[in-house]
C-alpha positions, -999 to +999 in steps of 0.1 A: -198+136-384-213+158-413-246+151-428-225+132-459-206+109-437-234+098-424-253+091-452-221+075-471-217+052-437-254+040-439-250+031-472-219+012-469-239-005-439-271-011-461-249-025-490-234-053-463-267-064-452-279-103-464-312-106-443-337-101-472-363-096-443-345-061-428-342-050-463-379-050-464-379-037-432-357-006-439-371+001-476-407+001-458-393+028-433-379+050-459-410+050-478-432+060-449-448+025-448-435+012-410-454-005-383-469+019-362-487-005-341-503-039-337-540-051-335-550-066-301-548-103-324-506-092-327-517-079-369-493-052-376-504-017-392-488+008-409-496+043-406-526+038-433-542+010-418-536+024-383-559+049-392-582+029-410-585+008-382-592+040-356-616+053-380-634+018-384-640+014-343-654+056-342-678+044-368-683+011-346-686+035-313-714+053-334-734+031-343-736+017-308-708-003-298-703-015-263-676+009-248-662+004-212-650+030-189-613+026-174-632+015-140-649-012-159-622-029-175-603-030-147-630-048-125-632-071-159-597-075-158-591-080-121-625-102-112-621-141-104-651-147-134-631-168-158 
């Protein structure tokens, strides 16, 4: 399938869909605004506030912020302290 076809077959798919939601979903995609990942909470973030959101914990980590090694959380994790 050429490059046209395809595009004409999305369209035709796009122009069939009634779920106001995936619109959303798909005009967010095409302007470069999709999820990229979620907060620890469940929050999704797009690209921009994903790296807002890295930025904001380095700046956290520099001012002093607790940080835990891999060993650490795991013995966190894994210990019977509830």
């Amino acid at each position: 399938m050429n490059l046209d076809q395809h595009k004409k077959n999305i369209i035709k798919k796009v122009q069939n869909i009634k779920d106001l939601k995936l619109l959303d979903e798909i005009d967010s995609v095409l302007n470069g605004n999709y999820i990229v990942a979620y907060t620890i909470d469940g929050k999704p973030l797009n690209k921009n506030q994903y790296i807002d959101h890295i930025e904001s914990i380095s700046e956290s980590i520099e001012k002093g912020a607790k940080t835990f090694t891999t060993e650490e959380l795991r013995r966190r994790i894994f210990s019977d302290k509830r």
